[in-house]
N, C-alpha and C positions, 0 to 999 in steps of 0.2 A: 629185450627182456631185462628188467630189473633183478640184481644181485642182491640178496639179504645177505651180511654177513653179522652174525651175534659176536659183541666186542665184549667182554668180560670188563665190567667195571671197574673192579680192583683193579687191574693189569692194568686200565687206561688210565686211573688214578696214577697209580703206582710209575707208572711210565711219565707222567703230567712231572709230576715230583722230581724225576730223574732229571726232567731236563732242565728244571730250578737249579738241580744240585752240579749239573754241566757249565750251566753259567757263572756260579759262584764259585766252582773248583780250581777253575782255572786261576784264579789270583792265590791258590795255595802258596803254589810252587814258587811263582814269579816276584811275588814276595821280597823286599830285599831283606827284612828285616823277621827275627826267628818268630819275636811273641804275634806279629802278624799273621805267619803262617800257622800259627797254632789257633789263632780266633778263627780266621778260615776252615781250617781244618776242622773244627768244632763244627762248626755249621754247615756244614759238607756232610761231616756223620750222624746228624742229626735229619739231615734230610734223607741221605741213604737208609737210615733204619727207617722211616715211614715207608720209602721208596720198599724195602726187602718187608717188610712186615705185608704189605701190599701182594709183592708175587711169591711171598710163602720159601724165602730165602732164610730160615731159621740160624743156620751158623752166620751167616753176613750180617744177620738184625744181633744177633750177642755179641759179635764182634766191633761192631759201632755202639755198642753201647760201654764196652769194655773202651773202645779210643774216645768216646766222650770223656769220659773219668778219668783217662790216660793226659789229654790234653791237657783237661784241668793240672792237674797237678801239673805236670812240664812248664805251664805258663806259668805258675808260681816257685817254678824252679829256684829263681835268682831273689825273690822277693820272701818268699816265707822257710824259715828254717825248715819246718816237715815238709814242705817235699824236695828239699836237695840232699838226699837219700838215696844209697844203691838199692834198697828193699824196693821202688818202688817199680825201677826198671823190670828188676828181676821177677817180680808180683804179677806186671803188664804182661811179663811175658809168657809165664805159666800157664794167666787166664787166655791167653790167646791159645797156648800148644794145645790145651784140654779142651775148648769150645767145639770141634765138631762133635765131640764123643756123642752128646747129647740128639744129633740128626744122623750120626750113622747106626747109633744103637737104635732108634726110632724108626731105622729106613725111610726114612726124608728125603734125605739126601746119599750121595752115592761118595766114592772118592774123591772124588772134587771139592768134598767139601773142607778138604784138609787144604788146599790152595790158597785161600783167604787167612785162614790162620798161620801158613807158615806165612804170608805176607804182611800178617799182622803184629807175627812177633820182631821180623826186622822191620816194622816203622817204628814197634817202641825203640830198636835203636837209631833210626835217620830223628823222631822228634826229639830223643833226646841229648840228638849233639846241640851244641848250640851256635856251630857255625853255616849257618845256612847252607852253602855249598854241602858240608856232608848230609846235611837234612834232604838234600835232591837225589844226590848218589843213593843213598838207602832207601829213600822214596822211590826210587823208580824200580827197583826192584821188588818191593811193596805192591805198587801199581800192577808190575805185568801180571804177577800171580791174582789180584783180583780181575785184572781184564781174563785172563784164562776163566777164571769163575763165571765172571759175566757171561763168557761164551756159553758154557756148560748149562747155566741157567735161562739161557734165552732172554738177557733182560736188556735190551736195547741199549736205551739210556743209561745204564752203565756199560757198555760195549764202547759207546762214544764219549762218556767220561771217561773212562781211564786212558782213553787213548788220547784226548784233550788234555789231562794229566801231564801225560808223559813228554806229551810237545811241548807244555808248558814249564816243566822240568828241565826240557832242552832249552828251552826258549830265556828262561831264569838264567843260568847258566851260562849262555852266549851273554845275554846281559852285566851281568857279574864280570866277566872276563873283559867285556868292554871299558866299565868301568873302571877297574881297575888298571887296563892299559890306558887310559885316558888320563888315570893321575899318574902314572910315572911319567907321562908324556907332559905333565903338566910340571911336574917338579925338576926336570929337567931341565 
C-alpha cells in the first residue's frame, strides 16, 4: 500500500534554505579573521530570515533582520567613524530585548520566544568585540539559546545549524590555540 504524505511547501522551501544556511554557517565561527566572520554572518541571517519567514518564526525573522543592520555597522566598525559608537551596541541591543513583544502580544509565539532575543542581545556583544576568540565565547552562547528556539519551533535545519555552529566555535578555537602554540614553538 502506497503512503500519501502532504509536505507543506513553505516548510520544505523553508527547510531547502536552512540547509544553505548550514553549509555557510559553518565558516562563521571558524573564521580567523573578525570582518570575515561578520560577512558570514551577514549571509547566514539573511538566509535564516527567508528560512523563518518560511515556517512562520516571526521573532527569529526580526531578529535577523535587526543582526543584518547589526553586522553592517560592526564591519564598519574600524573603517567609518559612525559606527565606532557605544549608541550602537546599546541600540542592537534594545531592538533585540523588545522584539518578541510583538509575537507574544499576538500569540504567535509562546515563551520561547524570548530565547532568541536574549541570544541575540549577547551576540551584539561576541560581534562586537573585535578579538575573534571573544567573538566565539559570546557566540556560543548566542547559538545555544537559538538552538533551544529551533527546538520549540520544530525547524530542523536550524536544529542542525546551531549545533554545526557550536562545533564550529569549538572547532575555531582548537584552531586559534593551535596556532598560536605553533608560533611560540616557532619563535623559540
Amino acid at each position: 500500500m502506497l503512503c500519501y504524505c502532504e509536505v507543506d511547501g513553505l516548510k520544505l522551501a523553508g527547510e531547502i534554505i536552512g540547509v544553505v544556511a548550514i553549509i555557510e554557517g559553518f565558516f562563521i565561527y571558524y573564521s580567523a579573521k573578525r570582518e570575515r566572520m561578520l560577512i558570514f554572518k551577514f549571509i547566514s541571517d539573511a538566509l535564516w530570515l527567508c528560512n523563518l519567514l518560511l515556517l512562520g518564526g516571526i521573532t527569529g525573522a526580526i531578529l535577523n533582520v535587526i543582526s543584518m543592520l547589526r553586522e553592517t555597522v560592526f564591519y564598519f566598525r574600524d573603517k567609518r567613524r559612525f559606527a565606532n559608537s557605544i549608541f550602537w551596541p546599546i541600540l542592537f541591543m534594545l531592538a533585540a530585548a523588545v522584539s518578541p513583544v510583538l509575537s507574544l502580544v499576538s500569540g504567535k509565539e509562546s515563551w520561547y520566544a524570548v530565547l532568541p532575543a536574549l541570544g541575540s542581545t549577547v551576540a551584539v556583544l561576541a560581534f562586537y568585540q573585535r578579538r575573534p576568540g571573544l567573538v566565539r565565547l559570546f557566540g556560543s552562547f548566542s547559538q545555544s539559546m537559538w538552538l533551544l528556539y529551533a527546538i520549540f519551533m520544530l525547524n530542523y535545519s536550524s536544529i542542525v545549524c546551531n549545533t554545526v555552529l557550536l562545533l564550529s566555535a569549538v572547532a575555531g578555537g582548537v584552531r586559534a590555540l593551535c596556532q598560536r602554540r605553533h608560533e611560540e614553538e616557532s619563535q623559540a
